[in-house]
N, C-alpha and C positions, 0 to 999 in steps of 0.2 A: 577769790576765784569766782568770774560768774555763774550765777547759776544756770545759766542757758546751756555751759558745756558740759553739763549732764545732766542733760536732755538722752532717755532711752528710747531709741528708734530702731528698726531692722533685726528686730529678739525675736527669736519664736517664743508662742507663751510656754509654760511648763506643760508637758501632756498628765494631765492629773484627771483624777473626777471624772474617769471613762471606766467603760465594761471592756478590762484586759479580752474576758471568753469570745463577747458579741460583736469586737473588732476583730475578730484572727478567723478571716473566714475561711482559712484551710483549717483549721480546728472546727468551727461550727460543724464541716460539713463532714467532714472523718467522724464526727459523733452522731450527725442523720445517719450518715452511711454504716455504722456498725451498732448504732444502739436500737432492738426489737422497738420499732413503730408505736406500739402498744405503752411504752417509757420513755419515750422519747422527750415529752411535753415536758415529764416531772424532770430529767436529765438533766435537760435545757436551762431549765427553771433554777436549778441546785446549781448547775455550774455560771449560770449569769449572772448567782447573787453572789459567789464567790469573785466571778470576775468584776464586780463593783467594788469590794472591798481591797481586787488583788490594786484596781489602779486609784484607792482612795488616795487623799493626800495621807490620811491616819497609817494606812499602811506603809508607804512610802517614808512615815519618819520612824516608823519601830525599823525596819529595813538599815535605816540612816544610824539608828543609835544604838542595834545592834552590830553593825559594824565598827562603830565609833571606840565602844568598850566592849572589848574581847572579853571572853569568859577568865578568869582569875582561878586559881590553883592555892587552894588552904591545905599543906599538909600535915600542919601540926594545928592546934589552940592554941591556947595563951599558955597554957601549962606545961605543953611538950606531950599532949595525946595527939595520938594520931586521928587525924579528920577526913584525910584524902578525897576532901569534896571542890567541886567546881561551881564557883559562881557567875552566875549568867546576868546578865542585863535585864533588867525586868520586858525590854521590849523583844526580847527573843524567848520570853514564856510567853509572850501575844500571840508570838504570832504561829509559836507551836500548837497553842490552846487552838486557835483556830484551822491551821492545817489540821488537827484530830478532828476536832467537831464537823467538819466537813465530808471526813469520811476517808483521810488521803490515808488511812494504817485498815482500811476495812473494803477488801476487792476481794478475797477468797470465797466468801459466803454467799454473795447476792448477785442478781440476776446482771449481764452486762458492767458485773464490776472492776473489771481490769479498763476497760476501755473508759470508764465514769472517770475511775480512780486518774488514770494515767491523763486525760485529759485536765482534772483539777489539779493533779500535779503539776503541767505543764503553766497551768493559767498562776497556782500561790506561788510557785516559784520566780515567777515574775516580781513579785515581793520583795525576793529576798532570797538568796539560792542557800546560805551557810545550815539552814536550819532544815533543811529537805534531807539530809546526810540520817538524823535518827527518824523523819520520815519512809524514808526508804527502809532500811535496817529494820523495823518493827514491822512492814508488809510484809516485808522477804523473809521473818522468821517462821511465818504460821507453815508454810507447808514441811519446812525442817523440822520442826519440832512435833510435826503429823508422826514421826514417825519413833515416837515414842509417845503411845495415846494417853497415858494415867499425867506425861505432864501437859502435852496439848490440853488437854482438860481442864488444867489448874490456869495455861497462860493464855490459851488462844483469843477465851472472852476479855481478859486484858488487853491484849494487844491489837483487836479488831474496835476495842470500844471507842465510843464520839465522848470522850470524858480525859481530858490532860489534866492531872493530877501531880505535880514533881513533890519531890520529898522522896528520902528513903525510909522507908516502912515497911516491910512483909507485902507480898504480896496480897493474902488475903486479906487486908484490910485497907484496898485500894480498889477503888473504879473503873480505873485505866494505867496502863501499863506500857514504857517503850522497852526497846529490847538493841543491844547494839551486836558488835562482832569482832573478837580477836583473834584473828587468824596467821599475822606474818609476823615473821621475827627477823631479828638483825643479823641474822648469818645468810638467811634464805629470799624473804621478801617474798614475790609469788611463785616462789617454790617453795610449798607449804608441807612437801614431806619431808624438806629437811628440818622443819620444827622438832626443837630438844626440849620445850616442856611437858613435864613430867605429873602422871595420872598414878596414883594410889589407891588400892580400896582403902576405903575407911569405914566400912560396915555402915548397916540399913541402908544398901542402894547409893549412898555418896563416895565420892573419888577425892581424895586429898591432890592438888595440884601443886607444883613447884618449878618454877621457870617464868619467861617474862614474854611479852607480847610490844612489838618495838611501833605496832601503830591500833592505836585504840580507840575510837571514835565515838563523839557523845558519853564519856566515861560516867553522866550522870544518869545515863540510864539503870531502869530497873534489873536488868538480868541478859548475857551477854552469850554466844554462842563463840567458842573455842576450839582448837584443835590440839590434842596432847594426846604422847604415847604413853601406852600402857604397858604392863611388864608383857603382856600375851603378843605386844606388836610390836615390841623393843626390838631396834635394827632391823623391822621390814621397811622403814620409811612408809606405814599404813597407818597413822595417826585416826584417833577416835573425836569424836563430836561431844561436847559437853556442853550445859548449858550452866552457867553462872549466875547464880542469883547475888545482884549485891548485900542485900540482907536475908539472911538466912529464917527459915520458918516460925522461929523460936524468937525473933526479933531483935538479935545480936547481929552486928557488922559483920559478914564474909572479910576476908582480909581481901582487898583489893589496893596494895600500892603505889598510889600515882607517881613516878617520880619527876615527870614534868610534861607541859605542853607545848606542842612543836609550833613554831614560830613560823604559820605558813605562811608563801605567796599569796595566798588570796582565802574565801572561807572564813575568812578572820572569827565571823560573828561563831563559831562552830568549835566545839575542845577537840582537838586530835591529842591522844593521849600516850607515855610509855607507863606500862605497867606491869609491875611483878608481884610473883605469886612464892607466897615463905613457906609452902607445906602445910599450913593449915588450911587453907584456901579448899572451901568446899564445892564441887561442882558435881552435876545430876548425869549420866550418859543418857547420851538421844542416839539411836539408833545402833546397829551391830556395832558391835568392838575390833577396830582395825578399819570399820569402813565409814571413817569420817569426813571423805572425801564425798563420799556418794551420797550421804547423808548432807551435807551443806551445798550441792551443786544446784538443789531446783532456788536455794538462799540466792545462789552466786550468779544464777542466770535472771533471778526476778531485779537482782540490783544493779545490774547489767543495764537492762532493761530500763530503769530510771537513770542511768547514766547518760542512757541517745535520748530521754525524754527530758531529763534538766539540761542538758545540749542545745536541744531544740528550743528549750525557753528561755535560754541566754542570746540564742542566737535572733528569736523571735521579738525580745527586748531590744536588741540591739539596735534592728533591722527596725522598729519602728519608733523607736526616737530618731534614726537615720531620716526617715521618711518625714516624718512630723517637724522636724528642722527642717529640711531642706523646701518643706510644702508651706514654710513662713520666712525664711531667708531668704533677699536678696541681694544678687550680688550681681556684678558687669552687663546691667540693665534689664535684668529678669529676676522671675523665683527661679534658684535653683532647679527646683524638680523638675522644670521645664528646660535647663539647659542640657540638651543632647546628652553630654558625653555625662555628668551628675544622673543624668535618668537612666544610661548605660549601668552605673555603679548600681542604683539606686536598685534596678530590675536585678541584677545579678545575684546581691545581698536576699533580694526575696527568694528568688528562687531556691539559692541553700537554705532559707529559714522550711518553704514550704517543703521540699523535700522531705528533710530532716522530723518535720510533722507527722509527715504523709506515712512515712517508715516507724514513726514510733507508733503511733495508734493503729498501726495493722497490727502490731506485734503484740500490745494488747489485746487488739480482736482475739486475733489467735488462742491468746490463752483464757479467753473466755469462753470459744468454742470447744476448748479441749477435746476436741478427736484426737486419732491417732496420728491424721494426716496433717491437723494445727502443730499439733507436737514436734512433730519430724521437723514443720514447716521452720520451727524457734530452733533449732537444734541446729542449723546453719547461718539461718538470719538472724538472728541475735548476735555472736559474735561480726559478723560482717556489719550489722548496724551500728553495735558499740564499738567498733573500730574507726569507720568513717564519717560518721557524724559527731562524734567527740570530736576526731580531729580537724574537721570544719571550724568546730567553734571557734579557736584563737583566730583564724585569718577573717573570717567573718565580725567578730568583735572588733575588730584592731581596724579595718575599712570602716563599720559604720564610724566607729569615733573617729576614725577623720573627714566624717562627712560634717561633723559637726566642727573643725578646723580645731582652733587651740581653745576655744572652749569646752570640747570633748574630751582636752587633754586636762582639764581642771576637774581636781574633786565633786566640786558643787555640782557637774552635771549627772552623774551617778556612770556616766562610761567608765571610768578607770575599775571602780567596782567591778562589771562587767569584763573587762577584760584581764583585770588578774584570777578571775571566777572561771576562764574559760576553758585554762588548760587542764582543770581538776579530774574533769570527767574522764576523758582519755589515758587516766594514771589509775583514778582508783575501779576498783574491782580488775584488775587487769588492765597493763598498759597496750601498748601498741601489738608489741610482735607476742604477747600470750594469746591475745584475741585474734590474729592471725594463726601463730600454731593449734589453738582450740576450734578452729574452724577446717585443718588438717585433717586433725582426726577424726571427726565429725565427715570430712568427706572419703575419709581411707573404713573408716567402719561403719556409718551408717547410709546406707544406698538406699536406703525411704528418705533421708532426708533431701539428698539430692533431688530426688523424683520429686518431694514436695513442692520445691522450691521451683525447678525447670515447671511444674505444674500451675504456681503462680504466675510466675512469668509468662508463661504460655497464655493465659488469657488476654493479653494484649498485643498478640502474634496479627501481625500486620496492619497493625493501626499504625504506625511508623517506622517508616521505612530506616531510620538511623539506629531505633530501639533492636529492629529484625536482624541488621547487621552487627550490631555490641552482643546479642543473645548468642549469635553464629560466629562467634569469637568469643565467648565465656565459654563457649562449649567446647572448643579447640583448645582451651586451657586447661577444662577438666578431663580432657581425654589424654593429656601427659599429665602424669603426676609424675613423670622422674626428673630430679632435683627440683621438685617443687617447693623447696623450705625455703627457698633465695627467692623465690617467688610469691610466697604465701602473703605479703605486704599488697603488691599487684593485685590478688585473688579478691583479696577481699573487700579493694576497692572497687574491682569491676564489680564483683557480686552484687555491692550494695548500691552502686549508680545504675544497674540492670534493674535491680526489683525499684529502686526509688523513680526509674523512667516508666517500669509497666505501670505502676501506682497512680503517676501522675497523666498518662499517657490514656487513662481509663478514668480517671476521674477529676481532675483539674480543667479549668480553662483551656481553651484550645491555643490562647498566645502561651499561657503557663508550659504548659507540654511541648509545644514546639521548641522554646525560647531553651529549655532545660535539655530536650534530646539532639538540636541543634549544639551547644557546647558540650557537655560532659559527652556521649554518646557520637558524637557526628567530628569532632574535631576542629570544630568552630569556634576554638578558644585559645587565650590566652593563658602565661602562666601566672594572671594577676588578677582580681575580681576586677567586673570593670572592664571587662575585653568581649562584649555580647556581639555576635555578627549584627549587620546592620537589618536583615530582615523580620525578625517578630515585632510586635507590637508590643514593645518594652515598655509603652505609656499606661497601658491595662493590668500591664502585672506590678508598675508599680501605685497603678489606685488601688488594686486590690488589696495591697498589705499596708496602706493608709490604714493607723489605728484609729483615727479619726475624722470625719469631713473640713476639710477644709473650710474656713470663715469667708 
């Protein structure tokens, strides 16, 4: 064959050896905009060295070979003892060691660290999303385990440390420490008061457990947050809060029975586990007895919270390999990105990436400002965010990779990654209609929260005129609440296209806000990405989310 006929022409090059942070300039600027002036400089600095590393090539193949080889399940040795350990790919201890040393398990303590955090969350995820799952889980444990002070004590300087340490060992003779969560079982799922394992005293302060947990995530972590009832809340369906050390203080194995790992869609690189507890299974109580619910929810809303934030970084990934193709492809006597109806697609894709941004790092703000009024403000937007941004991601993934045609459809370009990653979020920590029902009751009990929320919105009262009319229609929805539960799916999408347009509408580009309150908000859409009315300046919002300069 000659060699002339493979000759490579009309490739985009790989987008490799960029700063993931200092190309996503609706991230740069959500971190001017919420990080005190005064830290700004060191922020910057800490998340631009992380976003070199997120887009090295080094990164990009721990990413590749931890997906390649899935974590392996040993439950016996050679001899028939039991091991019940998970083994990982050495490229997904890289690239954990470095999401810790960065600081993604340590936002409770320090000054703007929800918004640091959540932003370098957004940028290592880009990486490689399977291994963000015991990233999260370790952030979201410190304020649940606040509430049992003698163990926050022993775990929290674990769990916030810049030090990845694996092995099972005692905790006191370890640096750093992750922390996972079993909460649903296979009769319930996320109805966690129908959970039937069972809590025993066993004197000095520990509880004997028996029962199984049907999804178990990062099963190699050090010590795990549960739900089991007690004899004192037997048949209240009021389950207690435990916290599970894998190895016990004394330096003996907790009994933790792996019985297998589930064979997901996507996540691959990451162990989803079942696992059961034979009675001896020693576990600590963190908080009142019966109120394990109340106890794990500030867990369940911080992990929430990283669900619209690994959303956003799938969807952000997506959107600019989309861009970076089509700004080196050509095809029927142009570059793509300059042909019309590709630059329609191309602006659309941006737009849900920047939203979906723009809504995660308020909600970090928030919980960094910690007032009463930030708090309220999470107690509705939370739910309505991990509702509608989760479920963005698959339609948004699944467009860009076909911007890239049938080579997005090929392994080697890393979209399929991407798009079996995308439906994760929208499932775990609550799927669709729990984050609409919990956004319900949020609005039937809490009237500060309401107030919050109309209170951020309101700051963008009359800067557009399609924004003023979507607000004067959320408002007609919350003033019936009867049969609102057929509704509550509806709710929580206006909700979050409301705040995601004040958001953008106050702080984005002016083609960016228009182009966004013109479809979602104005009616100016199709039901396909890809359908942008002919008026904004689609060519600006899709340089904007160019990861790159073009050559």
């Amino acid at each position: 064959m000659a060699a002339g006929t493979h000759t490579v022409t009309n490739q985009a090059p790989p987008l490799v050896g960029y700063d993931v942070y200092a190309a996503d300039a609706a991230l740069t600027e959500a971190v001017e905009r919420y990080v005190a002036p005064e830290r700004h400089a060191e922020a910057d600095a800490e998340l631009s060295e992380l976003g070199r590393a997120a887009g090295s090539a080094e990164a990009q193949r721990w990413g590749v070979e931890a997906n390649a080889s899935p974590p392996v399940l040993h439950t016996h040795d050679r001899y028939g003892h039991r091991l019940d350990e998970v083994a990982f790919h050495p490229s997904w201890h890289r690239l954990l060691a470095r999401g810790v040393a960065a600081g993604l398990t340590d936002a409770w303590g320090r000054p703007d660290g929800h918004v640091r955090r959540a932003a370098g969350f957004l940028v290592w995820t880009q990486a490689e999303a399977g291994h963000g799952c015991p990233l999260s889980m370790t952030h979201a444990a410190v304020p649940a385990l606040r509430a049992q002070p003698e163990l926050a004590a022993v775990w929290e300087p674990l769990l916030t440390s810049r030090v990845y340490e694996p092995g099972l060992v005692p905790a006191a003779a370890k640096a750093g420490a992750l922390a996972g969560m079993g909460m649903t079982e296979k009769q319930g799922g996320s109805d966690v008061r129908a959970n039937t394992t069972r809590a025993e005293p066993a004197g000095d302060g520990a509880y004997a457990l028996t029962g199984h947990k049907w999804f178990c995530s990062a099963p190699m972590s050090d010590a795990f947050l549960v739900l089991a009832q007690t004899p004192a809340g037997a048949g209240s369906g009021a389950p207690t809060c435990f916290l599970l050390p894998r190895v016990l203080p004394d330096g003996s194995r907790n009994t933790f029975l792996l019985q297998r790992l589930k064979d997901k869609l996507g996540n691959r690189s990451n162990a989803s586990a079942e696992v059961e507890f034979d009675g001896t299974t020693l576990a600590w109580r963190v908080g009142e007895e019966s109120r394990g619910i109340p106890a794990i929810i500030e867990m369940v809303a911080a992990t929430r919270v990283d669900c619209a934030t690994a959303a956003a970084a799938v969807m952000r990934q997506a959107v600019a390999q989309a861009v970076h193709h089509c700004t080196y492809r050509a095809a029927f006597g142009g570059v793509l990105a300059d042909k019309p109806l590709m630059r329609n697609v191309l602006a659309d894709l941006a737009l849900e990436s920047e939203a979906a941004t723009a809504l995660a790092l308020r909600l970090a703000a928030a919980y960094d400002a910690g007032t009463d009024e930030e708090l309220a403000f999470l107690r509705l937007a939370v739910p309505a965010a991990k509702y509608w941004v989760t479920k963005r991601c698959t339609p948004v993934a699944a467009e860009a990779l076909e911007c890239l045609g049938g080579n997005g459809y090929v392994e080697e370009s890393g979209m399929p990654r991407l798009l079996r990653e995308a439906p994760l979020n929208s499932i775990w920590e609550g799927s669709g209609n729990v984050q609409a029902l919990d956004l319900l009751r949020a609005l039937r009990r809490e009237p500060r929260a309401v107030d919050a929320v109309l209170t951020e919105i309101g700051r963008a009262r009359g800067a557009d005129h399609r924004l003023d009319r979507a607000v004067k229609d959320l408002l007609t929805e919350l003033a019936d609440l009867a049969g609102v539960e057929t509704r509550a799916r509806r709710l929580a999408e206006r909700l979050a296209l409301v705040l995601q347009g004040a958001l953008l509408v106050r702080h984005a580009p002016a083609a960016v806000a228009d182009a966004f309150c013109a479809s979602r908000l104005g009616g100016e859409w199709g039901a396909e990405l890809g359908t942008l009315p002919h008026g904004p300046d689609l060519r600006a919002v899709v340089d904007r989310a160019r990861p790159v300069p073009a050559v």
